[in-house]
C-alpha positions as CSV (number, residue, x, y, z in Angstrom):
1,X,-28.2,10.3,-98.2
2,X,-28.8,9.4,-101.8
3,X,-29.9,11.8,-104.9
4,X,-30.4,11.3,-108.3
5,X,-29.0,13.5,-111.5
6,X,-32.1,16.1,-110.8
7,X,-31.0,16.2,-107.2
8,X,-34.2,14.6,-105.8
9,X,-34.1,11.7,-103.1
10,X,-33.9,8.5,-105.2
11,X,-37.0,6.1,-103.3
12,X,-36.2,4.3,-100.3
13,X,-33.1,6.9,-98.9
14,X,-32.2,7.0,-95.8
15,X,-32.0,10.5,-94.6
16,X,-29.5,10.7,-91.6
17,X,-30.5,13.8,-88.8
18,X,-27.9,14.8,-86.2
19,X,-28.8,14.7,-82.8
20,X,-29.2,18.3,-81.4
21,X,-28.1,18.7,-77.8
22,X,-29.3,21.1,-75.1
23,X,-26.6,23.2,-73.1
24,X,-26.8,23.9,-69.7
25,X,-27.2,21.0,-66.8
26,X,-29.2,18.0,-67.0
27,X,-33.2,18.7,-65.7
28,X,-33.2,16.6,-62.1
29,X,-29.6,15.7,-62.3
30,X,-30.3,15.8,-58.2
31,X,-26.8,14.0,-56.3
32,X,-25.7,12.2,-59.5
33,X,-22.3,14.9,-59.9
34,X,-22.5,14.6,-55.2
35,X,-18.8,12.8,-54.7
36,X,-16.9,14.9,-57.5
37,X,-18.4,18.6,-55.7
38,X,-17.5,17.0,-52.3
39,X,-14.6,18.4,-50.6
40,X,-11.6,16.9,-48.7
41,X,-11.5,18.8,-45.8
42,X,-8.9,21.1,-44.5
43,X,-5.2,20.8,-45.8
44,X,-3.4,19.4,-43.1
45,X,0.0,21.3,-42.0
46,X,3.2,20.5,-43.4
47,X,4.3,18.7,-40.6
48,X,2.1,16.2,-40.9
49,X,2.7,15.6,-44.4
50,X,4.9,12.5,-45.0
51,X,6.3,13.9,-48.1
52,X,7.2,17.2,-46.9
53,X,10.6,18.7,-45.7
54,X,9.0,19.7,-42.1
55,X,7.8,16.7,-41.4
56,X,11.2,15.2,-41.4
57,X,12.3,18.4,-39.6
58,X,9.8,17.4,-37.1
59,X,11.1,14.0,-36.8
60,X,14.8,14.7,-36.7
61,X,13.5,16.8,-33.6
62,X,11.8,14.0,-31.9
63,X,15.0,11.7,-32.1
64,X,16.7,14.4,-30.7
65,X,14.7,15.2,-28.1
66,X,14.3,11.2,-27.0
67,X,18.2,11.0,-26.9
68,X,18.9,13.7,-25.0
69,X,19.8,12.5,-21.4
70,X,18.4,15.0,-19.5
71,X,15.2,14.5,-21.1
72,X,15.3,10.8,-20.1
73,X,15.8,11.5,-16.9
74,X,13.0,13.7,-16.5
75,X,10.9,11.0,-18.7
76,X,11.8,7.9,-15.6
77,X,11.5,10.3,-13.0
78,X,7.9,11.2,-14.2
79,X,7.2,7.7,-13.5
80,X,7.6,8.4,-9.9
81,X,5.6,11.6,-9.6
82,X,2.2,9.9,-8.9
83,X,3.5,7.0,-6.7
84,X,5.1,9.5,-4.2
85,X,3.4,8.1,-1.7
86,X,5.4,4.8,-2.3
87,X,8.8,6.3,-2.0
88,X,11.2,5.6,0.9
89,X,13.7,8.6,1.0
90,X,16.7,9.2,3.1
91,X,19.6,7.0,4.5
92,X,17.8,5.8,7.9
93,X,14.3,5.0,6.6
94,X,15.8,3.2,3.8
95,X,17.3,1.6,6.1
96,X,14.6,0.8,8.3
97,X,12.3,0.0,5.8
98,X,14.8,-2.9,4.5
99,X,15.1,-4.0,8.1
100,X,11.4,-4.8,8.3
101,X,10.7,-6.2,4.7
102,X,9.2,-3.5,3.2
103,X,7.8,-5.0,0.1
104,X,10.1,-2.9,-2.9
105,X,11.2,-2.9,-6.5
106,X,13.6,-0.3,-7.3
107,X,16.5,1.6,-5.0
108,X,18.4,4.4,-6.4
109,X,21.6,5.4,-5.3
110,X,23.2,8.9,-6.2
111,X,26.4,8.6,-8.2
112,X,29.8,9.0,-6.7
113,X,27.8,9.1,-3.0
114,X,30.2,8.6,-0.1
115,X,30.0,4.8,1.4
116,X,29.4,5.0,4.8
117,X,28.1,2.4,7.6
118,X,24.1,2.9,6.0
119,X,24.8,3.1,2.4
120,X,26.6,-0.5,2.8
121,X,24.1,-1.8,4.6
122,X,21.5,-0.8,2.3
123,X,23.1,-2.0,-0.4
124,X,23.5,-5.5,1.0
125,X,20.2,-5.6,2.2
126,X,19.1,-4.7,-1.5
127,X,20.9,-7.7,-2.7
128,X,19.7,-10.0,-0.6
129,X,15.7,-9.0,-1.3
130,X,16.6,-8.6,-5.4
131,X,15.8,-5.5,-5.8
132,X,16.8,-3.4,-9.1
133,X,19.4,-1.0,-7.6
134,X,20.4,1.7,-9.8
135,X,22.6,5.0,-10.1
136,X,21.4,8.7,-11.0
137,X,22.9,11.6,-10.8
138,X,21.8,14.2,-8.6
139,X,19.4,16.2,-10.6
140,X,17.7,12.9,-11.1
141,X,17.3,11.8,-7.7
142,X,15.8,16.0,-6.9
143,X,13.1,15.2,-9.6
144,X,12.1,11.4,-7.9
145,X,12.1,12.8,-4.6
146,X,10.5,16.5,-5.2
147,X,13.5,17.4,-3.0
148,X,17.4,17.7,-2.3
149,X,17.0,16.2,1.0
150,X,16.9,12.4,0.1
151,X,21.0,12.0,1.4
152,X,21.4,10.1,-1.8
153,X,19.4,6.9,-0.9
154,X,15.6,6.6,-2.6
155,X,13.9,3.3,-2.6
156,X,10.1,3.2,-4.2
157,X,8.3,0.4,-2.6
158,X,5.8,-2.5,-4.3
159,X,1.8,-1.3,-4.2
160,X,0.5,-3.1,-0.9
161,X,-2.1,-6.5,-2.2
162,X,-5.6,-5.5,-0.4
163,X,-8.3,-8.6,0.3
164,X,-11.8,-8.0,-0.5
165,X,-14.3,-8.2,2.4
166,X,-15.5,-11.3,1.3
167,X,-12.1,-12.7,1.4
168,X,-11.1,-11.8,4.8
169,X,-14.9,-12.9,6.0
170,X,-14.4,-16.7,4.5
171,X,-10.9,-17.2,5.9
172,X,-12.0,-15.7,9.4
173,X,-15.0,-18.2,8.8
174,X,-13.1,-21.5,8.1
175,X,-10.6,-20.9,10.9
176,X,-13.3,-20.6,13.3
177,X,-15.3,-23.1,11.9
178,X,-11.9,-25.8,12.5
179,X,-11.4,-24.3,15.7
180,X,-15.8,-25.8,16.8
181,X,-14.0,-29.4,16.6
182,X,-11.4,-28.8,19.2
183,X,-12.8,-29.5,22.8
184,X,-10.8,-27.0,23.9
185,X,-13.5,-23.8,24.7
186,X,-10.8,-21.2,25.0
187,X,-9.8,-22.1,21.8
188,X,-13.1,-21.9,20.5
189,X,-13.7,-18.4,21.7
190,X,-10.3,-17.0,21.1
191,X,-11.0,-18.7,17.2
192,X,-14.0,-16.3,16.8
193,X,-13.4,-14.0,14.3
194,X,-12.4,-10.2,14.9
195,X,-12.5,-7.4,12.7
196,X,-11.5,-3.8,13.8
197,X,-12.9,-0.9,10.6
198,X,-11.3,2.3,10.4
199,X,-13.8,5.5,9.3
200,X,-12.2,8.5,8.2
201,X,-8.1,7.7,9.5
202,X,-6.0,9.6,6.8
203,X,-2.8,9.4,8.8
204,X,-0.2,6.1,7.1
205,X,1.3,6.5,10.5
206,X,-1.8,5.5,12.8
207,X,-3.1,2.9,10.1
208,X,0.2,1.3,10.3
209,X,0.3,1.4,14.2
210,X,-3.3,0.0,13.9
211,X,-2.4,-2.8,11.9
212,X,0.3,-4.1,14.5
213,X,-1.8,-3.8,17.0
214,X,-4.4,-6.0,14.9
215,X,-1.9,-8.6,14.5
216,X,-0.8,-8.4,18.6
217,X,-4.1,-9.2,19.6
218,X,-4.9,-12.0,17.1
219,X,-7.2,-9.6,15.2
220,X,-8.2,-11.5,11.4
221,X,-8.4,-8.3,9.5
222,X,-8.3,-4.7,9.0
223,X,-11.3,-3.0,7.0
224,X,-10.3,0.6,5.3
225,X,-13.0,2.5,2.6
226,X,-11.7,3.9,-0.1
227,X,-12.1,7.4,-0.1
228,X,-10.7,9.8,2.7
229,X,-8.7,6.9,4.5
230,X,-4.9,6.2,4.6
231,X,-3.6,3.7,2.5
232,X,-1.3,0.8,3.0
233,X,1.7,2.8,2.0
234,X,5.5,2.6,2.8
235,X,5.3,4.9,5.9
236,X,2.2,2.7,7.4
237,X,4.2,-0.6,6.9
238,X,6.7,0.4,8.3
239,X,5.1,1.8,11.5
240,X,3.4,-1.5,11.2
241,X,7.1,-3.4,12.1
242,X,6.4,-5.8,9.5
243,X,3.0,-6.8,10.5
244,X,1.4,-6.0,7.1
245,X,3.1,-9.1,5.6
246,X,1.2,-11.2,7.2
247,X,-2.2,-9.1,8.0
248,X,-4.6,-9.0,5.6
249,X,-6.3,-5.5,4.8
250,X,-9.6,-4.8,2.8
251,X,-10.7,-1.8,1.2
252,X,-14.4,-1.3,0.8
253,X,-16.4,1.1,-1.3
254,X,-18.8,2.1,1.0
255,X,-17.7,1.0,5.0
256,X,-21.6,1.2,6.3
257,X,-22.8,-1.6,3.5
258,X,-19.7,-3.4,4.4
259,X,-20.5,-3.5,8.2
260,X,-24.3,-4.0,7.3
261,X,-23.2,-7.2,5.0
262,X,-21.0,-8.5,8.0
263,X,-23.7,-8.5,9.9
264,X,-26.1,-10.0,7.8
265,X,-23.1,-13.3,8.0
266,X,-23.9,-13.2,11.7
267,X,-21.4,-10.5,12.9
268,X,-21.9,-8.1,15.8
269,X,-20.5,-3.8,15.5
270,X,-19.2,-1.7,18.2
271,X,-18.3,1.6,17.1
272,X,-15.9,3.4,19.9
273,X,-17.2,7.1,20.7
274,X,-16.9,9.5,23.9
275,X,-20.2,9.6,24.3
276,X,-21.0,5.6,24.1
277,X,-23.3,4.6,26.5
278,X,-21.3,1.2,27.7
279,X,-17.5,1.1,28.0
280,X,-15.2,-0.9,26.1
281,X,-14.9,-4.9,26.9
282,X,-18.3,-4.7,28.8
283,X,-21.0,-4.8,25.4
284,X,-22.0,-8.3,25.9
285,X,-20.6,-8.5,22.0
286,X,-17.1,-9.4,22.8
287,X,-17.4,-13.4,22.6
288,X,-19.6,-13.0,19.0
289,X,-17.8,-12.5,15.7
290,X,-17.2,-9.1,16.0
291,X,-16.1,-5.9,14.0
292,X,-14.5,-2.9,15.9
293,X,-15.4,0.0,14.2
294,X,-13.1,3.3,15.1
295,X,-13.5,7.1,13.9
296,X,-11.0,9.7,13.3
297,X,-9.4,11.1,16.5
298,X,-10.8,14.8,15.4
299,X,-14.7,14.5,13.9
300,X,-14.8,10.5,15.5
301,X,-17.7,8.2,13.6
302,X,-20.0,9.9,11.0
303,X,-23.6,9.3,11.4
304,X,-24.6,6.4,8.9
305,X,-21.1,4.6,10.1
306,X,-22.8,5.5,13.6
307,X,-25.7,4.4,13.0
308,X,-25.1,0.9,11.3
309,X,-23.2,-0.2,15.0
310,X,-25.0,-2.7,17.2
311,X,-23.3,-0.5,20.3
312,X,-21.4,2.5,21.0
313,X,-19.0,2.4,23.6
314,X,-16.2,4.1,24.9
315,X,-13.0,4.2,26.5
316,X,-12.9,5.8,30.4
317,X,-10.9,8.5,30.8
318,X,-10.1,12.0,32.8
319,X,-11.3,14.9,31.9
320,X,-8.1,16.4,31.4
321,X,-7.8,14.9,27.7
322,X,-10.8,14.9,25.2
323,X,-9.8,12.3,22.9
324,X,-7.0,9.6,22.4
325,X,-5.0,8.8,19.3
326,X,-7.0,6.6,16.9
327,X,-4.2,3.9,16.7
328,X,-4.0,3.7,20.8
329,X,-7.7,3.6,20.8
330,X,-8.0,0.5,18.7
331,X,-5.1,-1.1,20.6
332,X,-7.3,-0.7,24.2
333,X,-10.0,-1.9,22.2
334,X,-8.7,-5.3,21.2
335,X,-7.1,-5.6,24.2
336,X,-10.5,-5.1,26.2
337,X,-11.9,-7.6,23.6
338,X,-9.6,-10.1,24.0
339,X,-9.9,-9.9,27.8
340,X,-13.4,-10.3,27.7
341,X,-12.8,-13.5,25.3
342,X,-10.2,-14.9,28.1
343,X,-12.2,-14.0,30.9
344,X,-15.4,-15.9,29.0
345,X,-13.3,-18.8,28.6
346,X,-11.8,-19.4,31.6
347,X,-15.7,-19.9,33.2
């Protein structure tokens, strides 16, 4: 600002005003201050912060805890715990289970066990099928076997390869359809495929019996479903005597669509009951592509499973017994099939 010697504003000043500004916040600031007021959450603990003395407490701890031996055994027995059902424990089914070429990956051997006439075999056998043999001590075999009575021998076998239906339907198929070129009409007929489907078995034992008696009577498959049935396990391959190498096995999500789609490919059902109407061998069905369908030995077919079979027949017995086992059941029933077949054949 400029004056003159009477203090008046000489013409053409500038006269310079400061701005005043108002306190307090801005009128419709609205979310413009948002990300500085936001928080950032909870503090985390002092473990888990990198720069802190309990978090390298905490890690100190897990090294610790990895190298500990005991833990690490607990750690590889854990892996065992829900594949109990693929364990072979105890000298003699080891044993055994080698014998037969029981499918395996792993055998474990208790340290400073006494070498007898078994644990030599065993071991040879091991050898000779490559399988990983390796030494625990005896708190580590207790936690792999859920027991102390394992005599020092555990062997955990390989999970069994199922087929799916359509699988074992096409390879039943082609052989039969190689078989129509022969001129040979027992060969044709005996060529004509065979299916036996188990509803409701839950004992390995019987499924295994069932599968070697598939493979005895020239059977092309076994058909399981997947809930409340018996799998393909150690114990049934073993019962089996080896006949689950080479007989292929299906498991089905629902066993009454797979019977309905069988049929629909031209097959023909016979479910085995008490109360069938027409005995076993004698249902006209015997010489068509045919699928055996067996219950359990205690509640026998259930009603869709029932009611999705061409036929029902059953086996003649005395009064005396009510019911037989489910795996000699299916063995009189292949038999009586295969008879039929011969019988047809030799006409």
């Amino acid at each position: 600002m400029v004056c003159d010697a009477g203090g008046r504003l000489a013409r053409g000043a500038v006269i310079i005003v400061p701005m005043v500004t108002k306190k307090g916040p801005t009128k419709g600031s609205g979310g413009k201050h948002r990300n500085a007021l936001r928080g950032k959450g909870p503090t985390p603990k002092a473990e888990d912060r990198v720069y802190h003395k309990a978090y390298k407490a905490r890690k100190q701890a897990e090294k610790r805890q990895r190298s500990d031996p005991r833990l690490a055994a607990r750690r590889r027995a854990a892996k065992f715990a829900s594949d109990s059902d693929d364990l072979v424990i105890g000298r003699n089914a080891v044993l055994e289970a080698l014998r037969v070429g029981v499918p395996a990956s792993t055998l474990y051997v208790a340290a400073r066990i006494e070498p007898d006439d078994r644990t030599r075999e065993i071991i040879r056998l091991a050898g000779q099928h490559g399988l990983n043999l390796l030494e625990a001590d005896r708190l580590e075999m207790d936690r792999i076997a859920r027991s102390d009575h394992h005599q020092g021998v555990i062997m955990k076998a390989q999970p069994f390869q199922y087929s799916s239906l359509i699988e074992l339907a096409e390879r039943a198929e082609r052989k039969a359809r190689a078989m129509e070129a022969a001129n040979s009409k027992a060969a044709q007929i005996a060529a004509r495929p065979l299916f036996i489907a188990l509803d409701g078995i839950t004992d390995p034992q019987n499924l295994g019996a069932v599968i070697r008696s598939a493979a005895a009577f020239g059977a092309n498959g076994v058909i399981l479903p997947e809930r409340r049935s018996a799998s393909v396990n150690a114990t049934a391959w073993k019962v089996s005597a080896g006949a689950a190498a080479h007989m292929p096995v299906a498991r089905v999500v629902n066993l009454t669509k797979a019977i309905e789609a069988l049929k629909e490919r031209g097959y023909y059902s016979v479910g085995l009951d008490g109360g069938g109407s027409k005995l076993v061998g004698e249902t006209g069905f015997e010489t068509d592509p045919l699928v055996i369908v067996l219950g359990s030995e205690g509640k026998g077919l259930s009603r869709l499973t029932r009611e999705a079979c061409d036929c029902i027949a059953g086996i003649p017995m005395t009064n005396a017994v009510e019911s037989l086992n489910a795996s000699v059941a299916a063995g009189i029933a292949m038999y009586a099939a295969d008879r039929a077949r011969r019988e047809a054949a030799a006409q």
